[in-house]
C-alpha positions, -999 to 999 in steps of 0.1 A, spaced: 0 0 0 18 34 -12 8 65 7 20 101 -3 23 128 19 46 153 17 55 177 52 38 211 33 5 186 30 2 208 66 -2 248 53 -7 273 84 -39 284 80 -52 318 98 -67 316 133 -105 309 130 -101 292 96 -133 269 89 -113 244 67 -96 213 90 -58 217 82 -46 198 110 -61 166 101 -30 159 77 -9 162 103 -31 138 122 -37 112 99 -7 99 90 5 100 127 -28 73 131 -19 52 105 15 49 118 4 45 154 -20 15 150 0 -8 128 -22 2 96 11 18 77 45 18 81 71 43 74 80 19 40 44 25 32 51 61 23 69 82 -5 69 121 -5 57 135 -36 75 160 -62 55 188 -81 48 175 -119 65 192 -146 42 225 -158 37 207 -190 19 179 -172 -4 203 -153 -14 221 -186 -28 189 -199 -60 200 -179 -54 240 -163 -53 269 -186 -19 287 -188 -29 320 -177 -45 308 -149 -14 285 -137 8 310 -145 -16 337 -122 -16 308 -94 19 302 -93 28 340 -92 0 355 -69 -19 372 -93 -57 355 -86 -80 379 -85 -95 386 -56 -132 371 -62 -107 344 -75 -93 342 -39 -123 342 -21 -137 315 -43 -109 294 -32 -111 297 -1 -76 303 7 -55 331 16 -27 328 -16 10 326 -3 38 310 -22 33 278 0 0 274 -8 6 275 -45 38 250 -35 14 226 -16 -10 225 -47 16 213 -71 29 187 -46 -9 178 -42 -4 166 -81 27 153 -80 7 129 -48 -18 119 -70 3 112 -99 27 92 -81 3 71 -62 -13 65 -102 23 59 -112 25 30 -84 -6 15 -92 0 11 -126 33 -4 -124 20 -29 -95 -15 -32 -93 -34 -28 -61 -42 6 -43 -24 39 -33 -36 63 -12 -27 108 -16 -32 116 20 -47 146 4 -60 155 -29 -96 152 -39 -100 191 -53 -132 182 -75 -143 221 -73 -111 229 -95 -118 239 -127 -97 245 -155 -95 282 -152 -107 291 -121 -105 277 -83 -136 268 -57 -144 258 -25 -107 249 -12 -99 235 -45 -73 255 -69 -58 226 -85 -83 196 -97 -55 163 -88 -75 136 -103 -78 152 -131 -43 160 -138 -36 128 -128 -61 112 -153 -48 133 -179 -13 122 -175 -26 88 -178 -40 91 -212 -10 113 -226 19 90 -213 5 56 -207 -30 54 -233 -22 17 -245 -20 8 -205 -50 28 -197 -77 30 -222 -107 40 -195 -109 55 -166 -135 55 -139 -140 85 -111 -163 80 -88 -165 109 -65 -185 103 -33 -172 134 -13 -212 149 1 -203 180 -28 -207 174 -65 -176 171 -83 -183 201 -105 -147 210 -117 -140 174 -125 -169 165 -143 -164 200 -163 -131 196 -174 -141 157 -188 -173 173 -206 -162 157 -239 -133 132 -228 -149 98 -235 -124 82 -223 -128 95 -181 -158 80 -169 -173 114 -142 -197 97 -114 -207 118 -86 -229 111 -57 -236 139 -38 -260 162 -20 -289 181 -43 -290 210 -20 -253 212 -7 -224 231 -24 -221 242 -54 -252 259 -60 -246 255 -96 -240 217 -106 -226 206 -135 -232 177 -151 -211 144 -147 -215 116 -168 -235 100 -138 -247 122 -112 -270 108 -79 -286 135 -59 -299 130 -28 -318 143 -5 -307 159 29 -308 138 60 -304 107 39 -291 82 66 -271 44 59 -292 25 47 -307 37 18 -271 57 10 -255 24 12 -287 5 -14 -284 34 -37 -240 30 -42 -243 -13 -40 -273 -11 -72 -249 15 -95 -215 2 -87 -221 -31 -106 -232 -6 -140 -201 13 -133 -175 -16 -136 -193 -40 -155 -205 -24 -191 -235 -9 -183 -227 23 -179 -186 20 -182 -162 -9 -183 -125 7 -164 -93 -6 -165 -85 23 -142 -101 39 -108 -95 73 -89 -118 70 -59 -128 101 -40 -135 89 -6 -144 125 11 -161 115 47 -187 147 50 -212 129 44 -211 118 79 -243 130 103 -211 154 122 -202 171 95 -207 206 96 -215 212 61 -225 177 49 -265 175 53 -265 136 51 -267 116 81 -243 85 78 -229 69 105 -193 64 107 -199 28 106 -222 36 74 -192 58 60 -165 29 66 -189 3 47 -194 28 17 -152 25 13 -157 -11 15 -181 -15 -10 -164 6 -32 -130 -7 -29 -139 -45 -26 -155 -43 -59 -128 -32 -77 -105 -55 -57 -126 -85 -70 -122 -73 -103 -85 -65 -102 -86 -28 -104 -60 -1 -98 -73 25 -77 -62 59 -68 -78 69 -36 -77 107 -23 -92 119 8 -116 149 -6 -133 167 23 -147 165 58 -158 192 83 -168 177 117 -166 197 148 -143 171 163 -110 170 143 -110 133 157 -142 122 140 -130 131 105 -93 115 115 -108 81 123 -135 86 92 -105 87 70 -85 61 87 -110 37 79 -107 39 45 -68 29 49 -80 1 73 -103 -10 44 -74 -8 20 -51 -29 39 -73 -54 46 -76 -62 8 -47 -55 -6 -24 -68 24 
């Protein structure tokens, strides 16, 4: 099981700051703790080459990134205060997510970005604590540097929030497979449309969450709807009952078997997966740590 995480995963944030920085620092401290990882487990990631991250942003808005030039409604929309080591920590975000599809390509299995997930990223623009979209530079590299290895790729996106920057920039790339399942009323306000999306309605607790994901995964992998030799699996945990800006109502019990029905069918099936952590905004930094340990301890456990 390869991990990434690099040391600026962990970005000072200022005081009051809404989103939950620390759990980086956190989560890989568990993982080693318990016996779930070991140090061998992990690698620390490199930024990409510019070249590789212009396979899916637009120049002038990498270049505006990089060099603190974001407008300010562009800064708000992020979510972010800009600083050189934010737009540092965003490139070794891609170079995470690339690497851990670099490991699973050569090896099979599952690796894990401690971080990553920023579906709100679009090509141009940042959103929502998302200014670089990692999966789908990492897709993107895929298909231009290994497209006789991987022919179709599957995301399937179950952070609470739509996946609206990912499933813009695949619009017309047949090739990336865009499956969201998400809140209808939650953030963004203005959805865009994946090549699957499942709304549902606030409050929704285990039980039906959990029927809804075991009847589509099956059309996912099978032919139905797609047929991947290749998965990046978004496994954000607010869509626990905790979470501050979630609105569903799983259990972390609930949230633990969604990663294992997710990950045990593409196990079965010999999939590569790319897993990345996406969101989570409980008031208890420990119930989003342990949310998102789970989904390691679900990893190990099939691929050990």
């Amino acid at each position: 099981m390869d991990i990434a995480f690099a040391p600026n995963y962990v970005l000072p944030l200022p005081p009051g700051h809404r989103f939950p920085m620390l759990k980086y620092e956190l989560l890989p401290e568990q993982l080693l703790h318990e016996g779930t990882a070991t140090a061998s487990d992990f690698f620390v990631p490199t930024p990409p080459p510019l070249a590789d991250v212009l396979l899916t942003h637009e120049a002038d808005y990498l270049h505006r990134l990089l060099h603190g030039q974001l407008t300010r409604p562009e800064e708000r929309a992020s979510g972010f205060p800009w600083s050189a080591a934010m737009a540092a920590r965003e490139m070794t975000l891609l170079g995470g997510t690339i690497g851990c599809a670099q490991r699973v390509l050569a090896g099979g299995g599952v690796a894990l970005n401690i971080a990553g997930g920023t579906h709100h990223a679009f090509a141009n623009r940042p959103e929502g604590f998302c200014l670089l979209n990692d999966q789908a530079v990492a897709a993107n590299w895929l298909l231009t540097h290994e497209p006789a290895r991987v022919r179709q790729m599957l995301i399937i996106d179950l952070d609470v929030h739509q996946g609206n920057g990912t499933a813009a920039i695949f619009r017309h790339e047949p090739r990336v497979f865009t499956f969201s399942m998400h809140g209808a009323r939650n953030f963004p306000g203005r959805k865009e449309v994946s090549d699957l999306d499942l709304a549902l309605h606030d409050g929704l607790g285990d039980t039906e969450y959990l029927a809804q994901l075991a009847d589509v995964l099956p059309r996912l992998l099978d032919g139905d709807l797609c047929r991947p030799d290749f998965v990046f699996y978004l496994s954000g945990v607010d869509v626990l009952a905790t979470d501050k800006l979630g609105h569903l109502a799983l259990s972390r019990a609930g949230c633990r078997r969604r990663d294992e029905l997710v990950l045990t069918a593409c196990h079965r099936r010999g999939l590569p997966v790319v897993i990345c952590m996406g969101g989570g905004y409980s008031e208890k930094i420990a119930d989003i740590v342990e949310a998102h340990a789970n989904t390691y301890r679900v990893a190990a456990s099939l691929w050990d």
